[in-house]
Every structure is written in structure tokens, then in C-alpha cells.
N, C-alpha and C positions, 0 to 999 in steps of 0.2 A: 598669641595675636594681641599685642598692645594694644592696639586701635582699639580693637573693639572694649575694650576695660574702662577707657574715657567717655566712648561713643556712649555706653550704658550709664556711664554717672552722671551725662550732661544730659540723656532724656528724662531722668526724676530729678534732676536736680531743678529748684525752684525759682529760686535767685536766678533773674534772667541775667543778668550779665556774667554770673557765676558759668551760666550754662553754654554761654558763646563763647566764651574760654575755655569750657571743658571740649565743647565742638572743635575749637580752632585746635586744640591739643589732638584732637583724635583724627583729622583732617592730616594735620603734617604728619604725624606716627604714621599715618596708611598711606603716604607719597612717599614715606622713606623707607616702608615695607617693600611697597611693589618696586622701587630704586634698586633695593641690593637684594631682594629675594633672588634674581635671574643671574645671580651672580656665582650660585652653587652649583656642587655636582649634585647635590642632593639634599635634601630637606627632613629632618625626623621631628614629628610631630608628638606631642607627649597624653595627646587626646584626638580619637577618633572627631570628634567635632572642631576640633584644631585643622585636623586632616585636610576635612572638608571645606572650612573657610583659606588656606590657602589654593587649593583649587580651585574656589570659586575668584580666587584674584588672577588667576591665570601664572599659578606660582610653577613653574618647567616641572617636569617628573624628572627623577622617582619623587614620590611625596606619600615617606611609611612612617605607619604609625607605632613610637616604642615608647610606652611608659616609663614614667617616671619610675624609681625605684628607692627602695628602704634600704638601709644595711641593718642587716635586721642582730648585727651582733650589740650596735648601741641601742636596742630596745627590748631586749632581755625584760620579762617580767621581774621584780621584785618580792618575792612570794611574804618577806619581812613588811613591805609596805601593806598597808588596808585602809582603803578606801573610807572616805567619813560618809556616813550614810548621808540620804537625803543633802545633796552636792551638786550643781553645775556650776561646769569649768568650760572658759574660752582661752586659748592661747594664741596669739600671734603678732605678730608686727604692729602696733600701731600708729607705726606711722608711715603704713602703708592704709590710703584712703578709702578702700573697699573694705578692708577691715575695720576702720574708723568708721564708717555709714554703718555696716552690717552693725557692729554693736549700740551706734545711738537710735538705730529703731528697734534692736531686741530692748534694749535698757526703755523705751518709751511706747512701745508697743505694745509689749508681753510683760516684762518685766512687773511693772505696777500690779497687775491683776493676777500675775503668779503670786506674788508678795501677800497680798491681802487673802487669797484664798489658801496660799500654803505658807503660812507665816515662818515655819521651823525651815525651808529651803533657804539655800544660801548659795550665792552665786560668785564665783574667785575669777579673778579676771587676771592673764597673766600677757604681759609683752614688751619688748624692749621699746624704747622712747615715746614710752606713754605719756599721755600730753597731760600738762597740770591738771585740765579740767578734772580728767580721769581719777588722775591720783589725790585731786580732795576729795572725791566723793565719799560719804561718810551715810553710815544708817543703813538703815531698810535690806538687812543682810548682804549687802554688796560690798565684797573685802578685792581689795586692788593691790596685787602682789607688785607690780611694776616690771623690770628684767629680771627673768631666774634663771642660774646658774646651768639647771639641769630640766628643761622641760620632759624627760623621760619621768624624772623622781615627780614633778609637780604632777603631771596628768594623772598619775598611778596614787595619789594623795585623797585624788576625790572620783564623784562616782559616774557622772552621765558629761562629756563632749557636746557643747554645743557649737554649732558651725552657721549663724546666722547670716552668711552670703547674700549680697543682692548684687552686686556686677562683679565680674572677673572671667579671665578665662586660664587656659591652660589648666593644672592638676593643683588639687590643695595638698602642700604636701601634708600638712600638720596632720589634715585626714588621715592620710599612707601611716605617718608616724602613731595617731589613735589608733586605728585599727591592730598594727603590729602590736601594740601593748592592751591590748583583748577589750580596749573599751569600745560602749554604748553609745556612738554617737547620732545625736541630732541634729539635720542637717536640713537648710534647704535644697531643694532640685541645683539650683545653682552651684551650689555649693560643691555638689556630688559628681558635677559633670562633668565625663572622661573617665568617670573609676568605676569596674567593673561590681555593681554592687544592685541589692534589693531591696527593695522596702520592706521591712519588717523579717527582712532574712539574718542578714550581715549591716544593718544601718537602718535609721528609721527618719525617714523623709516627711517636711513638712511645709507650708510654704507661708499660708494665713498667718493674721494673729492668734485666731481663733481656734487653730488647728495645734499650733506651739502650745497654746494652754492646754489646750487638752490632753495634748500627749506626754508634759509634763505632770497633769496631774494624774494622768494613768502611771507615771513613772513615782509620783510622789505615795499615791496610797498602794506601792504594792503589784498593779497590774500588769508592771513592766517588766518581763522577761530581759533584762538588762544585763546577766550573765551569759545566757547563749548566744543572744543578739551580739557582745562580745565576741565569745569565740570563735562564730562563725566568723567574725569580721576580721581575726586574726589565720583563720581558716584561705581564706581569701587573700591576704597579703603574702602568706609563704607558695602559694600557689601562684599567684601572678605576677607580684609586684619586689620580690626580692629580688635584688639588685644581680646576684648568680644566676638568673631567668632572664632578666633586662639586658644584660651583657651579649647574651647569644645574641639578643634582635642587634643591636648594633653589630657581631662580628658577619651577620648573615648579610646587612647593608652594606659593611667595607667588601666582603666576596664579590656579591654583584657588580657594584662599580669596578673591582678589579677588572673582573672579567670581561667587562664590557668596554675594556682598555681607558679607563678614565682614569 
């Protein structure tokens, strides 16, 4: 659901004119939704909260919901790789703008007060067309990889997954892809929504400033069960999210329509 991705950056965003352009973006995105929604046989949803906001547009049925999926043979543990202790990694697009927010408030939020109270953590930032600002930034253990080759080898490099999310919707994949390689990710609610997961089971949720510190520095001295929180998290992707489980929901939506002569 596009709309709604704009809809969320234009209500924090502060710069008011900034903000009547992110409205006006999110305004047309959901005239051109409800436009060609009615135009399918059918609609698959890749988040149950997906689900729901196409119905609540009055988007025709069927409207199922089938996750996103991993191929889980490009994410193969590395058993030669080992993780560098005391480590947080983000990986994604940035120059995708919810990635671009989510990081300049972890970087200004949390970042600073993690830094000062756990001066040995070091924070690796990885993603294709990463904007200069990013990439001078220099000091204060924040190392800016830019675009890498193989983000299965970079995640598996270092230890804890951060996923600092404040608007999107749909499924993160990068999450699908963490998980599948048995990491520890920390994530906001945001972040996590749509993926079939627990707090402190398979993924560990946080949304505050105040809350990120904390749970980074339980991760920094030791408290963090960071290895099973992994495997359970990989637990969970061979179970729901592997692409040979994903397949079936799509072949059981093509049946339906069949048979219902469409």
C-alpha cells in the first residue's frame, strides 16, 4: 500500500511545505490505488495488515494474504564467516526515503548515547546509493560500506541487525533475508509488521529511544541471548517464509479463480 508510506512521512515530517508534498504524493498514490485496484481478478497481499487496508478501500475480493518469501538456497550460512563481536549492521537502499528517515533518527537519537556509554560498539552501515552525506561521515565508530557486492557475506560479518523503521508498509525483506541467516535482529514494531514473529522469541522489538539503548546495551555487556534469538529467527523463516511454502499460497489462488471460471 504506497499511500500509506508517504501518508506516514508527511505526518512527522516538519518542514511544512515539505509535508504538503508528501500529502499531495500520498493523496494521488491512493486515487490511483482505488483506480486500478477494481481492475483484478484478484489481489495477494504480502501482510495481513496489507490485507486489511485494501479492504478497507473497498478493494473487490478475493483479497489473500501470501507472504513474501526468501530463497533460502542464496542464504546459506557461512560457517568460515564469524561475526566481529560487539557489532551493529543496517543494510538497505538508501535511497529509499523511509530508510533514509529510519537511519538519521537512529544515527541522532540512539546512536550518540550508545557511543558514549559503549564506546568499543561499532555501527557498519551498508546500502546502494548512499547519499554523500552518509558516506563522509567519519569518527564515532560509524564505518559506511556504501553498495556491497553480497549483502548475505556483509550481514554474516557482524553481530546484531538493526532495523530502525518509522514509516512503510508492506514486508521488510532484508528482515526475511536476516532472519534466514540466524541473525539477532532489532527492530521497531514498524518494522516487523506483517512477519510472523515475537518479541524476544525470534526478534527483539523496540520502538523508544530509550528502549534502543537499553536493549543495545543488554546486547553490549553480554545479556543478550543473540545466538538463539537467531536460530529461532531462522526457525521461523524455513517454516513460513521459504519461497517452496510461498509457492503453494499462490498455486491454491490460481485453483480458486480457476474454478470459479475466471
Amino acid at each position: 500500500m504506497e499511500h500509506t508510506i508517504w501518508k506516514m512521512l508527511a505526518e512527522r515530517e516538519r518542514n511544512p511545505i515539505k509535508a504538503v508534498y508528501l500529502h499531495h504524493l500520498a493523496n494521488g498514490l491512493k486515487r490511483f490505488e482505488e483506480k486500478y485496484l477494481p481492475r483484478f481478478n484478484a489481489v495477494a497481499a504480502i501482510t495481513a495488515p496489507d490485507q486489511r487496508r485494501l479492504r478497507a478501500m473497498g478493494c473487490p475480493e478475493p483479497v489473500v494474504f501470501v507472504p513474501a518469501g526468501v530463497d533460502l538456497s542464496r542464504f546459506q550460512i557461512d560457517s568460515a564467516i564469524q561475526p566481529k563481536p560487539k557489532t551493529l549492521f543496517m543494510i538497505g537502499s538508501l535511497n529509499w526515503l523511509p530508510n533514509l528517515e529510519g537511519f538519521d533518527w537512529f544515527l541522532t537519537n540512539v546512536w550518540p548515547y550508545v557511543h558514549e556509554r559503549m564506546p568499543e560498539l561499532e555501527l557498519h552501515i551498508a546500502g546502494k546509493d548512499t547519499p554523500e552525506r552518509i558516506m563522509r561521515l567519519k569518527g564515532g565508530n560509524v564505518f559506511v560500506h556504501g553498495f556491497v557486492e553480497s549483502a548475505a557475506e556483509f550481514m554474516q560479518r557482524y553481530e546484531i541487525m538493526i532495523v530502525p523503521l518509522l514509516s512503510g508498509g508492506g514486508m521488510r525483506i532484508k528482515i526475511i533475508e536476516g532472519m534466514a541467516l540466524a541473525k539477532c535482529i532489532i527492530s521497531t514494531g514498524l518494522g516487523s509488521e506483517g512477519i510472523s514473529v515475537r518479541n524476544d522469541h525470534d526478534i527483539v522489538l523496540c520502538d523508544e529511544p530509550s528502549e534502543w539503548i537499553n536493549r543495545i546495551e543488554s546486547y553490549y555487556k553480554g545479556e543478550l541471548n543473540q545466538v538463539k534469538i537467531g536460530q529461532a529467527a531462522r526457525q521461523t523463516i524455513l517454516s513460513t517464509y521459504d519461497n517452496l511454502q510461498v509457492v503453494n499460497h499462490f498455486v491454491d489462488l490460481y485453483r480458486s479463480l480457476a474454478a470459479s471460471g475466471v
